[in-house]
PyMOL CGO cylinders between C-alpha atoms (Angstrom):
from pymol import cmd
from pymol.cgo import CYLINDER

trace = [
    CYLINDER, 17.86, 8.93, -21.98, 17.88, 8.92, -18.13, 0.3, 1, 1, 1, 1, 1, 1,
    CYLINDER, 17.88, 8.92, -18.13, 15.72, 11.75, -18.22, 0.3, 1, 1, 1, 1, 1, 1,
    CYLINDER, 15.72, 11.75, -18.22, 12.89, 9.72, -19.91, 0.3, 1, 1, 1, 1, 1, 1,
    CYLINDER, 12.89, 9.72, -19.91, 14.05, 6.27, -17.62, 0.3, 1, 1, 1, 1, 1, 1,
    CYLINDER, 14.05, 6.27, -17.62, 13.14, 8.56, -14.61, 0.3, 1, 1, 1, 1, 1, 1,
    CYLINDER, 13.14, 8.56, -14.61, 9.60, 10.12, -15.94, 0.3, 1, 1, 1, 1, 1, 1,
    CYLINDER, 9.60, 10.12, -15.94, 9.09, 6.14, -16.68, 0.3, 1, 1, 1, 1, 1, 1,
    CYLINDER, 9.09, 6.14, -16.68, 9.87, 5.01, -13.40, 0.3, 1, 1, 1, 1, 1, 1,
    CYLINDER, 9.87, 5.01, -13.40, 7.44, 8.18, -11.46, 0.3, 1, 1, 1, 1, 1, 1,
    CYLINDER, 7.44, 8.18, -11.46, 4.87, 7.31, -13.78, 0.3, 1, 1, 1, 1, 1, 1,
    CYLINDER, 4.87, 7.31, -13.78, 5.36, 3.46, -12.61, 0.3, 1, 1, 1, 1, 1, 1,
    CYLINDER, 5.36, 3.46, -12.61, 4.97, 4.73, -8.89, 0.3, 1, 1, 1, 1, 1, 1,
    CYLINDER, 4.97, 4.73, -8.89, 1.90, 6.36, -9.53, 0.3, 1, 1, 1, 1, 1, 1,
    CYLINDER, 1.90, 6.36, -9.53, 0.32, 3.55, -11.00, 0.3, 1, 1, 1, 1, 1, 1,
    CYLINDER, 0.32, 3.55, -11.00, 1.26, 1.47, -8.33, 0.3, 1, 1, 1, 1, 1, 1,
    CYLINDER, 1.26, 1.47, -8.33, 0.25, 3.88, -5.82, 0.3, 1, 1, 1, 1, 1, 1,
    CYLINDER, 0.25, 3.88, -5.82, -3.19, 4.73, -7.54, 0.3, 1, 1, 1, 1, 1, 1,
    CYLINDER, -3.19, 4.73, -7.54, -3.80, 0.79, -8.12, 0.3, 1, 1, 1, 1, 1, 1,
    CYLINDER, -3.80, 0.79, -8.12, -4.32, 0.44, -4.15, 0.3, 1, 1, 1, 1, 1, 1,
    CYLINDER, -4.32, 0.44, -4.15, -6.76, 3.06, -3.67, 0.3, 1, 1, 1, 1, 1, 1,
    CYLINDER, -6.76, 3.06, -3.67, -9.78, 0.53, -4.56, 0.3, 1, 1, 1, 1, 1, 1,
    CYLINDER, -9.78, 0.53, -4.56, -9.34, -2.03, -2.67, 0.3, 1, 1, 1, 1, 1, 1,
    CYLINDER, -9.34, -2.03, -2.67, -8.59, 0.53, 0.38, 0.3, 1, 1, 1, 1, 1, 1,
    CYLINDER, -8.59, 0.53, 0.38, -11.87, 2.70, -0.51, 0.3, 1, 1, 1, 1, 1, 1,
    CYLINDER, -11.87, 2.70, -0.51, -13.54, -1.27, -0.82, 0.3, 1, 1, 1, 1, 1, 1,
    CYLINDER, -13.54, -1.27, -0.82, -11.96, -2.38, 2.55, 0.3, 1, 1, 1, 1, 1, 1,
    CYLINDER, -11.96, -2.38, 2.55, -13.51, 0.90, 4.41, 0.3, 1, 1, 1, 1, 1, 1,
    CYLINDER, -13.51, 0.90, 4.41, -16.70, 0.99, 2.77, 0.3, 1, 1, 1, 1, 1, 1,
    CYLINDER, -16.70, 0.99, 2.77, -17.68, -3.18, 2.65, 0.3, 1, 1, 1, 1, 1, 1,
    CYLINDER, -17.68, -3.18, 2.65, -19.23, -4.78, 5.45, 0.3, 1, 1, 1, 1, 1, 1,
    CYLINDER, -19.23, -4.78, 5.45, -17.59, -7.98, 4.19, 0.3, 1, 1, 1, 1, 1, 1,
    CYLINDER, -17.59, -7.98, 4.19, -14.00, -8.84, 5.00, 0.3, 1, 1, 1, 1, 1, 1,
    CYLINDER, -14.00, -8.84, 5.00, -13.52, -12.10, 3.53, 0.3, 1, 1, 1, 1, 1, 1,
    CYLINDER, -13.52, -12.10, 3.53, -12.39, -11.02, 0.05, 0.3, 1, 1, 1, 1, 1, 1,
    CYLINDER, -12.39, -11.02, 0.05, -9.03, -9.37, 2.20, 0.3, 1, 1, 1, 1, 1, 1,
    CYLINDER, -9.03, -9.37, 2.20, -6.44, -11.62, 3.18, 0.3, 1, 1, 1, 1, 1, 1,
    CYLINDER, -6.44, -11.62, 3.18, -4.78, -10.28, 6.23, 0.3, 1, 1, 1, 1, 1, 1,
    CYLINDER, -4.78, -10.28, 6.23, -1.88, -12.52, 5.99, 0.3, 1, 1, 1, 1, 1, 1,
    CYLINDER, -1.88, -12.52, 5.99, -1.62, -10.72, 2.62, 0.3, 1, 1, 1, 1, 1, 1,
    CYLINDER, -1.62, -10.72, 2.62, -1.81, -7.58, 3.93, 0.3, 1, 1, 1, 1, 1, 1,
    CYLINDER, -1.81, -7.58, 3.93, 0.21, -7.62, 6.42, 0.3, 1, 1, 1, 1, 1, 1,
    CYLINDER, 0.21, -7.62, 6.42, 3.35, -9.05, 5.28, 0.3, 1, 1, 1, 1, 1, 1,
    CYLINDER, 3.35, -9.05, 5.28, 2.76, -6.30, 2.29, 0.3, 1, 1, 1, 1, 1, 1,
    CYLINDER, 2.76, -6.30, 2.29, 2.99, -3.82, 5.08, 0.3, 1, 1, 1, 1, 1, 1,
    CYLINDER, 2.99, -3.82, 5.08, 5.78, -5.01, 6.55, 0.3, 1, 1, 1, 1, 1, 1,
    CYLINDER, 5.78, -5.01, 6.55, 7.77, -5.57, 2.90, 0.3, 1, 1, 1, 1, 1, 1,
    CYLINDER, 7.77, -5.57, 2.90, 6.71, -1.47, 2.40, 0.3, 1, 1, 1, 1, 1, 1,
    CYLINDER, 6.71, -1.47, 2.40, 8.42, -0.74, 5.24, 0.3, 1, 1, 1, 1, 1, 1,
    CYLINDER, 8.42, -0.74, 5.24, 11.52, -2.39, 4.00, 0.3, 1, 1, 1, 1, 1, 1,
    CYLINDER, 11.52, -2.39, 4.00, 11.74, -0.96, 0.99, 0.3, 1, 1, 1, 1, 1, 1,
    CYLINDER, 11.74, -0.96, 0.99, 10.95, 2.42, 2.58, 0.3, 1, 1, 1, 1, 1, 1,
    CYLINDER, 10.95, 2.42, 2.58, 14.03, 2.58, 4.75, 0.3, 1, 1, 1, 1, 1, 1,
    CYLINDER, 14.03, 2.58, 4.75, 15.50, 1.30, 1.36, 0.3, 1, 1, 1, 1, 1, 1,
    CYLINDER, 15.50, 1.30, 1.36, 14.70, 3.82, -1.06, 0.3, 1, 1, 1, 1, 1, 1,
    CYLINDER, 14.70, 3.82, -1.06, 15.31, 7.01, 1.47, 0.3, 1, 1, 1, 1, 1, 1,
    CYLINDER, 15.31, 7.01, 1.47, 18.18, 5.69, 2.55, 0.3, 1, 1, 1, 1, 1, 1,
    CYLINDER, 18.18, 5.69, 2.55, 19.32, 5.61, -1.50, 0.3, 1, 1, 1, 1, 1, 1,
    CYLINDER, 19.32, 5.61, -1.50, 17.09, 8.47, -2.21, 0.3, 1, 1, 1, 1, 1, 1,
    CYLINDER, 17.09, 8.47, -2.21, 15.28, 6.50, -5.12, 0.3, 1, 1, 1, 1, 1, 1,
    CYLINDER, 15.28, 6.50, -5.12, 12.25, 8.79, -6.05, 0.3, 1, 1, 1, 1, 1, 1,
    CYLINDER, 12.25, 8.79, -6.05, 9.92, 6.20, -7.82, 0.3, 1, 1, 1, 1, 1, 1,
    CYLINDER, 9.92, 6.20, -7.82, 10.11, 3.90, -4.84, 0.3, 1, 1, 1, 1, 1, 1,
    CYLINDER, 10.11, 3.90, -4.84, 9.90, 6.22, -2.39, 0.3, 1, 1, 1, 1, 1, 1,
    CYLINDER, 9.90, 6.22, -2.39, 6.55, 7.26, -3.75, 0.3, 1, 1, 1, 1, 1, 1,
    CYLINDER, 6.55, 7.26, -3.75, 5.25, 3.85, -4.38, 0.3, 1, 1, 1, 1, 1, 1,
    CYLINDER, 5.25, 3.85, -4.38, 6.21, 2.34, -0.95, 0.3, 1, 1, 1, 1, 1, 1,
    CYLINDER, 6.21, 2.34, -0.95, 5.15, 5.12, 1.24, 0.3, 1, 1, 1, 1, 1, 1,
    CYLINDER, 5.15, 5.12, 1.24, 1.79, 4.77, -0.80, 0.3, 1, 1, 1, 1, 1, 1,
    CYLINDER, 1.79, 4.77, -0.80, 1.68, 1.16, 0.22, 0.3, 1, 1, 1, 1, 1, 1,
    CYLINDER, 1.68, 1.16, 0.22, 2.45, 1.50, 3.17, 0.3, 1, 1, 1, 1, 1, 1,
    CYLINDER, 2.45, 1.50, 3.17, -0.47, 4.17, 3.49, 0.3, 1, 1, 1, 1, 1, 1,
    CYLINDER, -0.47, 4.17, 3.49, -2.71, 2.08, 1.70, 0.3, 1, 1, 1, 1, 1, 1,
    CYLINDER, -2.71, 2.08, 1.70, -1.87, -1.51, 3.80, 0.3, 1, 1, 1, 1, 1, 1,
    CYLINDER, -1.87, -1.51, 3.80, -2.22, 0.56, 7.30, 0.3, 1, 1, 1, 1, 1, 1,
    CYLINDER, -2.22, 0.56, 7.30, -5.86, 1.63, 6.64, 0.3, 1, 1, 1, 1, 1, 1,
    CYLINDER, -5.86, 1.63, 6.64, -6.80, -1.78, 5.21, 0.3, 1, 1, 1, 1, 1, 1,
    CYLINDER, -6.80, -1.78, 5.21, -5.20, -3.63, 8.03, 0.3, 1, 1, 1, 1, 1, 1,
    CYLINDER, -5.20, -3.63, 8.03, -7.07, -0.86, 10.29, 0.3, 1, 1, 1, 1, 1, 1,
    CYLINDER, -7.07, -0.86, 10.29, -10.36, -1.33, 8.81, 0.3, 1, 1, 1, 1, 1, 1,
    CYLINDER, -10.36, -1.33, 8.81, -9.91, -4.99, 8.78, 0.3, 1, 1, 1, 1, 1, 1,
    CYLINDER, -9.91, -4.99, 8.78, -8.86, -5.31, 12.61, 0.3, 1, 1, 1, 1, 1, 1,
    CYLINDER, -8.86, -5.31, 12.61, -11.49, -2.87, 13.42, 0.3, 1, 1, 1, 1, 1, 1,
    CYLINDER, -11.49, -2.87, 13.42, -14.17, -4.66, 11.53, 0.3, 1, 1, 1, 1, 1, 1,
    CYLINDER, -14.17, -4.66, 11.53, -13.14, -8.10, 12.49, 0.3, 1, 1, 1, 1, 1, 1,
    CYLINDER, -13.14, -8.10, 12.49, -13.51, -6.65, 16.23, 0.3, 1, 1, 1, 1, 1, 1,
    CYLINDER, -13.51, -6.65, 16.23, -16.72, -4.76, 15.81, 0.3, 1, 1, 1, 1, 1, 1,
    CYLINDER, -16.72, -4.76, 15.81, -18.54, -7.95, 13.88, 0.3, 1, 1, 1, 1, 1, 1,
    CYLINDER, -18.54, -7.95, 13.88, -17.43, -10.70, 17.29, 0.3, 1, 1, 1, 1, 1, 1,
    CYLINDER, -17.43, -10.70, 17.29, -19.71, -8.27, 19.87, 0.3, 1, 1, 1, 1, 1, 1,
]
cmd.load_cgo(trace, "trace")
């Protein structure tokens, strides 16, 4: 049984970790940055963190894979954003 709680709990990561890719591949591509809440963003960034240290620290596969997703995923958003936000003011 914790065999098949563990594939549940990968396949849970993956899904989480696949469910950011389109709003990161939107983010890069989209001239518009009003559908992106930075405040959103960033405090998911800063939660992935947190639960990064977390889940090394107690070695907890599933969430390490999810968070260090997120936390990939948030960075290049809150990149793109910055950089867009900076590039659209000159």
């Amino acid at each position: 049984m914790n065999h098949v709680i563990n594939i549940i709990g990968i396949c849970g990561s993956v899904g989480i970790a696949i469910a950011f890719i389109p709003q990161t591949y939107k983010t890069i591509t989209s001239d518009d940055n009003h559908s992106v809440s930075f405040s959103m963003i960033f405090l998911t960034f800063l939660s992935s963190i947190c639960m990064t240290i977390y889940s090394i620290y107690y070695y907890i596969l599933p969430m390490i894979i999810t968070n260090i997703s997120v936390l990939i995923n948030t960075f290049i958003i809150m990149v793109a954003f910055i950089y867009k936000k900076n590039n659209s003011t000159q």
